[in-house]
MARTOR-873401 format. One line per field, with one value per atom (N, C-alpha, C, CB): residue in three letters; atom name; x, y, z. Coordinates in pm, whole numbers. Each point is the difference from the previous one (the first is absolute). Glycine has a CB too. Example, Ala and Ser with C-alpha at 12.3 -4.5 7.8 and 13.67 -1.06 7.14 Angstrom:
<nodes>
rest (ALA  ALA  ALA  ALA  SER  SER  SER  SER)
atom (N  CA  C  CB  N  CA  C  CB)
xx (1319  -89  90  -189  154  82  -77  118)
yy (-569  119  120  -117  222  119  109  -63)
zz (780  0  0  125  -197  6  73  -215)
</nodes>
This chain:
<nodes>
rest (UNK  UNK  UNK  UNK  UNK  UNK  UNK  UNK  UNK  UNK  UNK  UNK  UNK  UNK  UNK  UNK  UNK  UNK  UNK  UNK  UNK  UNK  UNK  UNK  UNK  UNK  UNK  UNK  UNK  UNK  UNK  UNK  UNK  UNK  UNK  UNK  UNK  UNK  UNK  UNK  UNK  UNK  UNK  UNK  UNK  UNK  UNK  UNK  UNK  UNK  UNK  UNK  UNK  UNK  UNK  UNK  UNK  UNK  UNK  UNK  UNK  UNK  UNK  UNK  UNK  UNK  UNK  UNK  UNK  UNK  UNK  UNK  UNK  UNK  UNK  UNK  UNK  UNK  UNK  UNK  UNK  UNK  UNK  UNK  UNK  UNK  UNK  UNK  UNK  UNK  UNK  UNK  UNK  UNK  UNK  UNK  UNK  UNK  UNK  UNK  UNK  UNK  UNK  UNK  UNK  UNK  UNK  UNK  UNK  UNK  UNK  UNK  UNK  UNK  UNK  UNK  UNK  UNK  UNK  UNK  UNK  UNK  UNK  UNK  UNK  UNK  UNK  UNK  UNK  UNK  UNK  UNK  UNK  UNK  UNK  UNK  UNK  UNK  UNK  UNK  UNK  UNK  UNK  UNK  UNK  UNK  UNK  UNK  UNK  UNK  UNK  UNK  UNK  UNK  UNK  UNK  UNK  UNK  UNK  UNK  UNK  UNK  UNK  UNK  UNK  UNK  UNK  UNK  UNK  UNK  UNK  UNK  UNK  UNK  UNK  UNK  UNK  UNK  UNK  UNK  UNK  UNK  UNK  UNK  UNK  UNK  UNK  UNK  UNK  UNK  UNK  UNK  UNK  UNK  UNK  UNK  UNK  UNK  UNK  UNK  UNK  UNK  UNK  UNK  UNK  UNK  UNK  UNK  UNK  UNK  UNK  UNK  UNK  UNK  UNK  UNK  UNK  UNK  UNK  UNK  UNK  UNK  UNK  UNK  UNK  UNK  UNK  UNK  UNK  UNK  UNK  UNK  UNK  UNK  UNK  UNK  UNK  UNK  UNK  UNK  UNK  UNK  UNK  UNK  UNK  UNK  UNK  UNK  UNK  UNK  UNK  UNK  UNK  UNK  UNK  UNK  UNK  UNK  UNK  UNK  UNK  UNK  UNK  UNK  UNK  UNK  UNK  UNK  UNK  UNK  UNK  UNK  UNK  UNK  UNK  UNK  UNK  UNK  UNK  UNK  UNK  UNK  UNK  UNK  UNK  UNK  UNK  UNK  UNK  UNK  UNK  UNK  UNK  UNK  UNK  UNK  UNK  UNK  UNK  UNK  UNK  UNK  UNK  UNK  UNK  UNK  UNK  UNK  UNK  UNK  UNK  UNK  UNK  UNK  UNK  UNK  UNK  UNK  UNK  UNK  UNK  UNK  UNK  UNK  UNK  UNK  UNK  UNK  UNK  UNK  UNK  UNK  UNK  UNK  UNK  UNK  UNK  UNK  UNK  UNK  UNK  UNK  UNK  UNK  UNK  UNK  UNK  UNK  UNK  UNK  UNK  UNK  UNK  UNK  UNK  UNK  UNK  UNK  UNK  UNK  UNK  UNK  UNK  UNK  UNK  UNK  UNK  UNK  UNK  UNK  UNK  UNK  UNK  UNK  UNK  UNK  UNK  UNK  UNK  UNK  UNK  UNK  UNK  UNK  UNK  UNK  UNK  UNK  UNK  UNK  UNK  UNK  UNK  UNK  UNK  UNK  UNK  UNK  UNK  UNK  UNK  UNK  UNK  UNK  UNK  UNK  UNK  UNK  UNK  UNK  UNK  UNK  UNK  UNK  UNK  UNK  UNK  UNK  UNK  UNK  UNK  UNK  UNK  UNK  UNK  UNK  UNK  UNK  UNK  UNK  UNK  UNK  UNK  UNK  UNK  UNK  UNK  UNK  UNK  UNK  UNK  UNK  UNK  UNK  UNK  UNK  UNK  UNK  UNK  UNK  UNK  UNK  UNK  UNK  UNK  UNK  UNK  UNK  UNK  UNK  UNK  UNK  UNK  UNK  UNK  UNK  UNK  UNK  UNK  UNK  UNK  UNK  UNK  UNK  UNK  UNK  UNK  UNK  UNK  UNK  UNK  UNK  UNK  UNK  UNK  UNK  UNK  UNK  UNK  UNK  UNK  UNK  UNK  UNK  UNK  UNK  UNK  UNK  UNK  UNK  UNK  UNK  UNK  UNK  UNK  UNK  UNK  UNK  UNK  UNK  UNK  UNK  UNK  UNK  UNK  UNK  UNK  UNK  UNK  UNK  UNK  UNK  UNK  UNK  UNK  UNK  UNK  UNK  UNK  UNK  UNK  UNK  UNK  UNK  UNK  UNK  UNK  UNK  UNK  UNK  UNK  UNK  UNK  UNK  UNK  UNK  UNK  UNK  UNK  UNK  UNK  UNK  UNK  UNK  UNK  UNK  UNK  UNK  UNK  UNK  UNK  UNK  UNK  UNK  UNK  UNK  UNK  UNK  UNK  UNK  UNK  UNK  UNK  UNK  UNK  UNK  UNK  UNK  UNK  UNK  UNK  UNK  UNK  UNK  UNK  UNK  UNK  UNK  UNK  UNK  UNK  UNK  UNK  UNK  UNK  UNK  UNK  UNK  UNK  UNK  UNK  UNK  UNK  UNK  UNK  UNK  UNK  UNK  UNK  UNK  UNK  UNK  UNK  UNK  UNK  UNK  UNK  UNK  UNK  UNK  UNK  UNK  UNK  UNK  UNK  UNK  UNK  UNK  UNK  UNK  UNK  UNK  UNK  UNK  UNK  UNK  UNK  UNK  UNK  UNK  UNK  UNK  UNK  UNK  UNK  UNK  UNK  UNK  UNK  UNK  UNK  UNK  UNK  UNK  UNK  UNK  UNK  UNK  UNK  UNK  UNK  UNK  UNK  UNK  UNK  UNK  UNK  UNK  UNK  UNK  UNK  UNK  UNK  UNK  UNK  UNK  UNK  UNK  UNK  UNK  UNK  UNK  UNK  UNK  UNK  UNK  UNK  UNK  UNK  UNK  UNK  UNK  UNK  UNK  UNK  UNK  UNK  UNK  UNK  UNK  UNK  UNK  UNK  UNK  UNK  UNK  UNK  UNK  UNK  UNK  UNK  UNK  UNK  UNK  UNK  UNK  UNK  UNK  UNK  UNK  UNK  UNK  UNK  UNK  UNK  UNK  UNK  UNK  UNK  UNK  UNK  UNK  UNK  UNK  UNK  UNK  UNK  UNK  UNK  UNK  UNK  UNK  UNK  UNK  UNK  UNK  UNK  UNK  UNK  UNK  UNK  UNK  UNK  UNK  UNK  UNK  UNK  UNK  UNK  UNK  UNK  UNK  UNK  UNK  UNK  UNK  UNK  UNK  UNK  UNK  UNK  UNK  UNK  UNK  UNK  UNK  UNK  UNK  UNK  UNK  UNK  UNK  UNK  UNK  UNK  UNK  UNK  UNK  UNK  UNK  UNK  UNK  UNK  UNK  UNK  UNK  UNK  UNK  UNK  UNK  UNK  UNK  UNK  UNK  UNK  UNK  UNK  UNK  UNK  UNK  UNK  UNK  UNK  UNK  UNK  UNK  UNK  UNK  UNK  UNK  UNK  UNK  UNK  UNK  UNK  UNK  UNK  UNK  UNK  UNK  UNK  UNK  UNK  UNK  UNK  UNK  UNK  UNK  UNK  UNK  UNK  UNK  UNK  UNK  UNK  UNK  UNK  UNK)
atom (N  CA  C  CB  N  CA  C  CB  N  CA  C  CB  N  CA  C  CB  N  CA  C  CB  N  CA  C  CB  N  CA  C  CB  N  CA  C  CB  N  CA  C  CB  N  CA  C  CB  N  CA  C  CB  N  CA  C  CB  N  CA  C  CB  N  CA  C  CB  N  CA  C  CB  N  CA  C  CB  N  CA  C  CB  N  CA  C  CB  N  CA  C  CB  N  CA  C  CB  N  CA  C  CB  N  CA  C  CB  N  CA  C  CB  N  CA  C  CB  N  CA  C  CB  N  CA  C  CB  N  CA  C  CB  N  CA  C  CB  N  CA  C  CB  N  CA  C  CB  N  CA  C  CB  N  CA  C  CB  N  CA  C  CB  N  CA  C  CB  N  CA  C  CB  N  CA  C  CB  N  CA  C  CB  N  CA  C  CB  N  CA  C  CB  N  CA  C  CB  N  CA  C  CB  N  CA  C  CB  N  CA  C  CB  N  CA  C  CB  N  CA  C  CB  N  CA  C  CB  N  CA  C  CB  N  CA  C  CB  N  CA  C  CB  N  CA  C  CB  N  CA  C  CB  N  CA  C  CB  N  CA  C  CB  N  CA  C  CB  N  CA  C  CB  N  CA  C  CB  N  CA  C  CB  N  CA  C  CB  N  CA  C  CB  N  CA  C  CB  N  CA  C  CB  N  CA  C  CB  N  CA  C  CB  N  CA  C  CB  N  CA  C  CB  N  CA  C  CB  N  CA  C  CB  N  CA  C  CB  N  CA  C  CB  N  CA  C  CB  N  CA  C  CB  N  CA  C  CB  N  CA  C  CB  N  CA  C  CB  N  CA  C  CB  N  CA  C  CB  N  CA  C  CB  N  CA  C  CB  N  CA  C  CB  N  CA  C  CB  N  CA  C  CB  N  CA  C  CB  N  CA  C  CB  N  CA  C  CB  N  CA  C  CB  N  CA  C  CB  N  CA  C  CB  N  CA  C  CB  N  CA  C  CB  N  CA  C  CB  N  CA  C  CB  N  CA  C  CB  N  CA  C  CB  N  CA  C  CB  N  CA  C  CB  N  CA  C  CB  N  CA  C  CB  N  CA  C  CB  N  CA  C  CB  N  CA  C  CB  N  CA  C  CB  N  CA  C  CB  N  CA  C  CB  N  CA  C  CB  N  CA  C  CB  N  CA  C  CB  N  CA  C  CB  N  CA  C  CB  N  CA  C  CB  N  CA  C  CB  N  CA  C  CB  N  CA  C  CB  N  CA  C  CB  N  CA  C  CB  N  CA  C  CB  N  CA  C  CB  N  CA  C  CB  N  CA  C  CB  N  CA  C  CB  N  CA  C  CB  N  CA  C  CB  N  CA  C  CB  N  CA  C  CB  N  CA  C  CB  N  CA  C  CB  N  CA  C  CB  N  CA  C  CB  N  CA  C  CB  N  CA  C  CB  N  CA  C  CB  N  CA  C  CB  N  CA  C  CB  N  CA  C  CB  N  CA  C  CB  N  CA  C  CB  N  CA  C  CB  N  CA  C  CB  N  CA  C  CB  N  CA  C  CB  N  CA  C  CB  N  CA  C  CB  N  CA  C  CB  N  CA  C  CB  N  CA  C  CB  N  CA  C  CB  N  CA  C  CB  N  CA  C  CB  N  CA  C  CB  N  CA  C  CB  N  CA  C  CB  N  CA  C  CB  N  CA  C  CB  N  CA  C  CB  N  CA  C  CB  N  CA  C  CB  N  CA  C  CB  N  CA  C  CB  N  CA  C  CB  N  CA  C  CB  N  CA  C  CB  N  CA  C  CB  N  CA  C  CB  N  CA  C  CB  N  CA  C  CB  N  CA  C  CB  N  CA  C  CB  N  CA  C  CB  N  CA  C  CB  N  CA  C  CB  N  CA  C  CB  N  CA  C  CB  N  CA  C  CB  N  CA  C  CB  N  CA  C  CB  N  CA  C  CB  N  CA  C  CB  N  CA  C  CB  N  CA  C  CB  N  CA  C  CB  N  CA  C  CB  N  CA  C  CB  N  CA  C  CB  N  CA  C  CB  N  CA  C  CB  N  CA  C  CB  N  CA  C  CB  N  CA  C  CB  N  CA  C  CB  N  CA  C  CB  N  CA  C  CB  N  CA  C  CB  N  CA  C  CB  N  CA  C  CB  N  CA  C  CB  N  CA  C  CB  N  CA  C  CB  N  CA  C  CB  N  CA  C  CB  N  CA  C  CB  N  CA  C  CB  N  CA  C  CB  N  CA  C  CB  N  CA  C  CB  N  CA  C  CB  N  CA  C  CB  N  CA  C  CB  N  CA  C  CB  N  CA  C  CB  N  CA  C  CB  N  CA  C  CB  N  CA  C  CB  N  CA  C  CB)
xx (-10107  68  105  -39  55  105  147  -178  255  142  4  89  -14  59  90  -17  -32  75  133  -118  199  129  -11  182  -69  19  39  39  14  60  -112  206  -305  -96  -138  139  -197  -186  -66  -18  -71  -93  -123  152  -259  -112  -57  -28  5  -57  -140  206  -295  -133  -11  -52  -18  -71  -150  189  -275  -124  -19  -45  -67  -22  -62  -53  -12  -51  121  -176  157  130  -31  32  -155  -30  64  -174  142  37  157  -222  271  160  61  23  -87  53  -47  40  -144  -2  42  -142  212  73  184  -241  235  130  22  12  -110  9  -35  -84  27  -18  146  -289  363  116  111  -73  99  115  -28  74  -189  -26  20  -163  217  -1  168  -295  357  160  -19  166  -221  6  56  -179  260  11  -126  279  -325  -90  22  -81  46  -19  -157  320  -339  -138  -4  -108  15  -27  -149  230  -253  -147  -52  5  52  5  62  8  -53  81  87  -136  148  88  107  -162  109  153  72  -143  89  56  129  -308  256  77  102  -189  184  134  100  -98  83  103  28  -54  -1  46  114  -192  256  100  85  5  69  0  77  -2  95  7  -88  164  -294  -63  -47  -3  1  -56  -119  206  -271  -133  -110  68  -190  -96  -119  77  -197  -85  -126  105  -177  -133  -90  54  -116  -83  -131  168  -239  -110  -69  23  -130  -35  -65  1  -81  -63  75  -261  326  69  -45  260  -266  0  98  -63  38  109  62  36  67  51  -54  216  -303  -81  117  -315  308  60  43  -135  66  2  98  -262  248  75  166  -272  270  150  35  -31  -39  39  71  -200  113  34  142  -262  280  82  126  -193  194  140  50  -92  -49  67  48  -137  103  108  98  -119  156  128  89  -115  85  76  25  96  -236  34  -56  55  -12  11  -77  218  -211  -77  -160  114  -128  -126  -79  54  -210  -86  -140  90  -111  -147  -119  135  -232  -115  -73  -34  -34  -41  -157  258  -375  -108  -125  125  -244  -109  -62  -26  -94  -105  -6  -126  102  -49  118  -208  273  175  71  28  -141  89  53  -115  11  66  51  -92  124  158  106  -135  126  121  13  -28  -81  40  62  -132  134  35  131  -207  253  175  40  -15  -60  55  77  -134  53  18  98  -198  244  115  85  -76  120  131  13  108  -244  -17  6  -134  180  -11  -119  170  -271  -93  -65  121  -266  -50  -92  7  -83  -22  -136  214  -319  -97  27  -232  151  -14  -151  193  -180  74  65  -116  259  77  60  36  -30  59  189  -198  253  163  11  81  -98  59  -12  -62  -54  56  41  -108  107  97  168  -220  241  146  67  -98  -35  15  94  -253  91  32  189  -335  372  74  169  -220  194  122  32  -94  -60  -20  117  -297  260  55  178  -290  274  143  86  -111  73  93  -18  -30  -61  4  104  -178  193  71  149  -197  240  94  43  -56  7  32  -9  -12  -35  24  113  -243  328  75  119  -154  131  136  25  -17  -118  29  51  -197  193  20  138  -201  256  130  66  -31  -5  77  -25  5  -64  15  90  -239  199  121  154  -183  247  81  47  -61  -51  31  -1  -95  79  71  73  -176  208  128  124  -129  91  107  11  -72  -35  -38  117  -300  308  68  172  -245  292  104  45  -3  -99  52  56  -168  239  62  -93  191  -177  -99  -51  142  -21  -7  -60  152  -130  -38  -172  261  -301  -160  -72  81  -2  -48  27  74  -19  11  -129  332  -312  -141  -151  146  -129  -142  -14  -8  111  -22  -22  108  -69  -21  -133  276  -348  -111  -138  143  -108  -90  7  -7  120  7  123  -253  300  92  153  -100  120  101  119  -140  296  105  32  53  -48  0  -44  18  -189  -45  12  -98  139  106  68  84  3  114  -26  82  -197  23  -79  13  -82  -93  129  -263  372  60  131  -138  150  117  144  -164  139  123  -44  61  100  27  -100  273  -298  -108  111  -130  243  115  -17  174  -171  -30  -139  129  -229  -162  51  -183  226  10  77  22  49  94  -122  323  -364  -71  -222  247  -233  -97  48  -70  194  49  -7  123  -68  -3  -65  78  -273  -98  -79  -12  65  -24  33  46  128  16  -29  158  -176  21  -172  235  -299  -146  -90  3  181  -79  -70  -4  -47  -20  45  -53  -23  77  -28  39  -160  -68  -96  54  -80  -53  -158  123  -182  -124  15  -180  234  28  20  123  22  -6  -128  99  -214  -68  -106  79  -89  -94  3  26  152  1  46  5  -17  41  -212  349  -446  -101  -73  5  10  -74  30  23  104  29  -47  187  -204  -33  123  -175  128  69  144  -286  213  144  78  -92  119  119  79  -99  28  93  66  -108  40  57  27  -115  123  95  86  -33)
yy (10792  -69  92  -222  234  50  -31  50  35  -68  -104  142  -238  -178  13  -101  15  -79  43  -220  197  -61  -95  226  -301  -83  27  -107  256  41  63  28  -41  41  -62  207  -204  -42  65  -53  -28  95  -60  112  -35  -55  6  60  -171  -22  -25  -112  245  -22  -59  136  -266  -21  2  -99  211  14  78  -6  -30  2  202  -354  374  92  131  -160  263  100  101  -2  52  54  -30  13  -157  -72  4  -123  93  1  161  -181  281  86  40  26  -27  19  -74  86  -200  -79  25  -251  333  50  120  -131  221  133  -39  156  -260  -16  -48  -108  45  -124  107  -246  324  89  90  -22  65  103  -58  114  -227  -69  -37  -117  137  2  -169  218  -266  -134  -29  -27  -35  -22  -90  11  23  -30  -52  144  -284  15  -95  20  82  -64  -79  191  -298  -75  -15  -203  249  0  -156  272  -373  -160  -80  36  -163  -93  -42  -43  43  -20  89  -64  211  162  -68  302  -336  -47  -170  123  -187  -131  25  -135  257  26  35  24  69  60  -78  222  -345  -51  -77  30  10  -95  -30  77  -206  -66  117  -276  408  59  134  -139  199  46  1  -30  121  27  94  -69  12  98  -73  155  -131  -90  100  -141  63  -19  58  -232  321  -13  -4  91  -176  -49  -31  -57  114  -22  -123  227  -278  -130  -43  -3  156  -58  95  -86  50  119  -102  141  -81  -53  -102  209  -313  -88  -135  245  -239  -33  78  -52  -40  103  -56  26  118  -42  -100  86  -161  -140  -132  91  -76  -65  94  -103  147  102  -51  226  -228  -35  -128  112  -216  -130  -11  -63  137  -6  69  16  71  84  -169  381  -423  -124  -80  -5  -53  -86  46  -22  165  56  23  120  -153  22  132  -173  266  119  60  14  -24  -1  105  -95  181  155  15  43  5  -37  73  -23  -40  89  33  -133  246  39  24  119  -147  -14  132  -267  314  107  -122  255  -201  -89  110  -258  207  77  -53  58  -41  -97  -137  176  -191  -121  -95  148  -119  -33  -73  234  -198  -64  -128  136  -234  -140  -47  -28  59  81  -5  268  -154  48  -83  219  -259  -130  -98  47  -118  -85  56  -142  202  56  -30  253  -157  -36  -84  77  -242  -111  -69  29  54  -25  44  -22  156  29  181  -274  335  105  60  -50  176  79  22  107  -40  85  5  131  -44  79  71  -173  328  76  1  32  54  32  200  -266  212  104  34  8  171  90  -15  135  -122  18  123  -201  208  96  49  -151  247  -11  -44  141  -152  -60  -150  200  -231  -156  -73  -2  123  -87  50  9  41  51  -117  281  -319  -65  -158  148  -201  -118  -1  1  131  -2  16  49  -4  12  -183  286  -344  -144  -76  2  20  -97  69  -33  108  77  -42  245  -256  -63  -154  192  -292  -91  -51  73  1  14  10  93  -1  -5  -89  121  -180  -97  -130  143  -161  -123  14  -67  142  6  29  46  19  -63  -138  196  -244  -173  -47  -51  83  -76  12  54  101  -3  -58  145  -200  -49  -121  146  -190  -205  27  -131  216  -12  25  133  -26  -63  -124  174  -177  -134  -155  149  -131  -134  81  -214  285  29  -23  165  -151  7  -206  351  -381  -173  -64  17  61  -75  41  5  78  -39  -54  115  -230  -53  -155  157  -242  -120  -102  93  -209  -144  -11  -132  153  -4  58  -33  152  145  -20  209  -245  -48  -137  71  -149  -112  97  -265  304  8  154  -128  237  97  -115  287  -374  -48  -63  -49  -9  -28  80  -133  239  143  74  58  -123  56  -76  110  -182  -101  -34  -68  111  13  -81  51  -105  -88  78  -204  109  93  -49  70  -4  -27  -143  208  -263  -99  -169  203  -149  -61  -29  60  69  44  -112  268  -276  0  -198  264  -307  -123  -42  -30  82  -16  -2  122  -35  57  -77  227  -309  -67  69  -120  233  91  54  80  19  16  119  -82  96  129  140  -137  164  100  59  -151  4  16  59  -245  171  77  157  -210  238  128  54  -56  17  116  5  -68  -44  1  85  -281  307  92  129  -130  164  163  57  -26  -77  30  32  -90  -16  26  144  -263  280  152  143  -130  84  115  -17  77  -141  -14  50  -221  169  72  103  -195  269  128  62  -53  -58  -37  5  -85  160  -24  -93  204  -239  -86  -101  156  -294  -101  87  -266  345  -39  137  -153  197  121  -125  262  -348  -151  -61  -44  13  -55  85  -137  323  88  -39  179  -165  23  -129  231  -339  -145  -89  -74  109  -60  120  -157  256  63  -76  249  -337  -29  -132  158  -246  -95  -88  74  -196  -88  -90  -38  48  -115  128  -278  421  48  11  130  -175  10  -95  117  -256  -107  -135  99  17  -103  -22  62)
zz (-11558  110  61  -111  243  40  12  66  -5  -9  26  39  -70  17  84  -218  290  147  15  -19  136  -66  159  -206  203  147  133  -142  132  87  131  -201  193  80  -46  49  74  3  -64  189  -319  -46  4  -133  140  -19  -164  264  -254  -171  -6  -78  14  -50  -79  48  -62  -102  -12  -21  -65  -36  -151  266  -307  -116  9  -55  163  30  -33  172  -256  -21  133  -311  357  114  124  -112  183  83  -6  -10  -142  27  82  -260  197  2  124  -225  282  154  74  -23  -18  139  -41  47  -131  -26  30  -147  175  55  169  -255  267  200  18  66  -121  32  16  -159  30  25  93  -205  180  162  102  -62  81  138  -15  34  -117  -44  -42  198  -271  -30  -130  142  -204  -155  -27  -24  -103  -83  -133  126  -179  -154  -41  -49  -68  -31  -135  128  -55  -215  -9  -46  -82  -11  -40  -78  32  -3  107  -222  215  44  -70  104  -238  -100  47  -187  175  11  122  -52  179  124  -62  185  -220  -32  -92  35  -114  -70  28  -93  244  55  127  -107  202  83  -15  55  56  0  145  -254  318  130  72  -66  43  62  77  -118  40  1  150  -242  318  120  72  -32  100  18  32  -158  102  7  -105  284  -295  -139  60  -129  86  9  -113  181  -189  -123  -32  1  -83  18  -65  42  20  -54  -123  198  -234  -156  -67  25  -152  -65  -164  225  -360  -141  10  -127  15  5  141  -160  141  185  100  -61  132  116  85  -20  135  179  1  124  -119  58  -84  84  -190  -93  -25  -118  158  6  104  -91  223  144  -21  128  -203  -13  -84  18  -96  -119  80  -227  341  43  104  26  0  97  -78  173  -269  -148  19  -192  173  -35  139  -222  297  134  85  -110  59  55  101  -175  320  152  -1  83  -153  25  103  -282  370  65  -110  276  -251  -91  116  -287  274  19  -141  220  -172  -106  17  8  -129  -9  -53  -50  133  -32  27  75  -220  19  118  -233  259  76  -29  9  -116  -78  -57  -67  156  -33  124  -147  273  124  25  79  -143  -7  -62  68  -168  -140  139  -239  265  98  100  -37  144  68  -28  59  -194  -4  -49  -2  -68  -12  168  -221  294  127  73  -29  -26  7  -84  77  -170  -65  40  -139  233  49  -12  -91  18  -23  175  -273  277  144  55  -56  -42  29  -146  211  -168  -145  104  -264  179  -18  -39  -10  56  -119  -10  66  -210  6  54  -167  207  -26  115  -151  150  124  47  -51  185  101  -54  230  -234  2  83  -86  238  121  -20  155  -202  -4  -86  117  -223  -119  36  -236  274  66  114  -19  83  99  -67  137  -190  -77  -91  -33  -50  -42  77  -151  272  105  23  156  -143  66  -91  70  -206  -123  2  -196  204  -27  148  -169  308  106  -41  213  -226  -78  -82  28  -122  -100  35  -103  190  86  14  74  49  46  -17  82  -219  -59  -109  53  -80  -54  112  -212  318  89  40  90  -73  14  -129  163  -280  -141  23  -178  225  12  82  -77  210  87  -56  197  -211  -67  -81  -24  -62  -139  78  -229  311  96  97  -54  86  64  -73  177  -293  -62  -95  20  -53  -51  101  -147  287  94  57  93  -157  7  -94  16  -106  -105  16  -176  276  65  119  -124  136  103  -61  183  -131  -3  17  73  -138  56  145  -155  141  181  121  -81  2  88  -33  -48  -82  -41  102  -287  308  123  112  -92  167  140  -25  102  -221  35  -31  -113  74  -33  139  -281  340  149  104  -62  45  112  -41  25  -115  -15  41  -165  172  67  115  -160  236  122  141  -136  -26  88  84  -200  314  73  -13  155  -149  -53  -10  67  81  -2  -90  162  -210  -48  -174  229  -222  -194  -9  -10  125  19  -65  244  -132  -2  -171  324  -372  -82  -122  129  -167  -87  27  -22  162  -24  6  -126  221  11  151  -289  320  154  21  27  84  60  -70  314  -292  -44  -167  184  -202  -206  -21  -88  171  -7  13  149  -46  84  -145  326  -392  -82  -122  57  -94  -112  15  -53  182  43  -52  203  -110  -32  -100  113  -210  -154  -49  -23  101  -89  26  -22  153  45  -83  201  -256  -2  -154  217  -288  -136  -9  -56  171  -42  65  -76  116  55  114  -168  243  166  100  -69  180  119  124  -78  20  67  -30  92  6  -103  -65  161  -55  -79  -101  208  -240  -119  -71  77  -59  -76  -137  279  -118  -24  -101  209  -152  -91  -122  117  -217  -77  -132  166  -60  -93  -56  235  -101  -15  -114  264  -285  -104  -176  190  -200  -123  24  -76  -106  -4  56  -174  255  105  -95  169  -342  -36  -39  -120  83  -24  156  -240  355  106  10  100  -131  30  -131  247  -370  -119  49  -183)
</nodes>
């Protein structure tokens, strides 16, 4: 196995049983400046995961023991976001389709091209990206939820749905002025300069931490 992960950067993680295959997609990956680590099990892979781990998986579908596919299933038990591509013989494609249909990116046959396994692996790795900047901005934005006031929680659950000062105003039983101060607040306390930035970053979280 090669060096072990750490969190601070994207790695791609082989898993195949094949020692050949590992070692040529570890001599294509770094030649391409990529970090690499390999496990020759699905077992070697499940010992070392863990929720900070970043990158994404390529895996092949029949391996001894835990095949592909039952690892795939088993990283989704465990909550681990990591995209995966499938490494699939011929006789393997509807194996891999159906991962597909589970949430898998892609798969592969073999024998494959570097260009399109490079390809596929850029795919999972911006992916990957960018589902972890969204993880981070929710996780901001109700952290920044949970300083706001009762109050300030009715009048944003009202500005999100669309209602206008006025109508806060009458719904909440207070002056258009008090709406108006208790808006600002919810502005600045969440970072906004505007309603629908507002609205970007309150509808991505679940609806009762906005409005306990």
């Amino acid at each position: 196995m090669s060096a072990q992960p750490t969190a601070s950067e994207q790695i791609i993680h082989v898993v195949d049983d094949d020692e050949a295959l590992r070692d040529s997609m570890t001599w294509m990956l770094e030649g391409n400046n990529y970090k690499v680590a390999t496990y020759d099990s699905a077992d070697a892979f499940l010992r070392v995961i863990s929720p900070v781990m970043v990158g994404c998986v390529v895996l092949d579908v029949r391996m001894p023991g835990m095949s592909g596919l039952e690892l795939f299933e088993e990283l989704g038990r465990r909550g681990c976001t990591l995209p995966v591509v499938f490494i699939t013989g011929h006789g393997d494609v509807p194996m891999a389709v159906s991962a597909l249909k589970k949430g898998a990116v892609d798969f592969i046959e073999k024998p494959f091209s570097e260009a399109d396994m490079l390809r596929l692996i850029e795919q999972c790795l911006m992916l990957e990206r960018g589902n972890r900047d969204k993880r981070l901005q929710e996780a901001d934005t109700v952290r920044r939820l949970e300083h706001l006031t009762q109050r300030e929680r009715e009048v944003l659950g009202l500005i999100i749905i669309g209602k206008l000062n006025k109508q806060i105003a009458d719904v909440l039983g207070i002056s258009i002025k008090t709406v108006e101060v208790h808006r600002a607040r919810v502005m600045e306390k969440m970072g906004v300069n505007s309603l629908a930035e507002l609205v970007q970053h309150v509808v991505t979280v679940d609806p009762d931490k906005v409005l306990r």
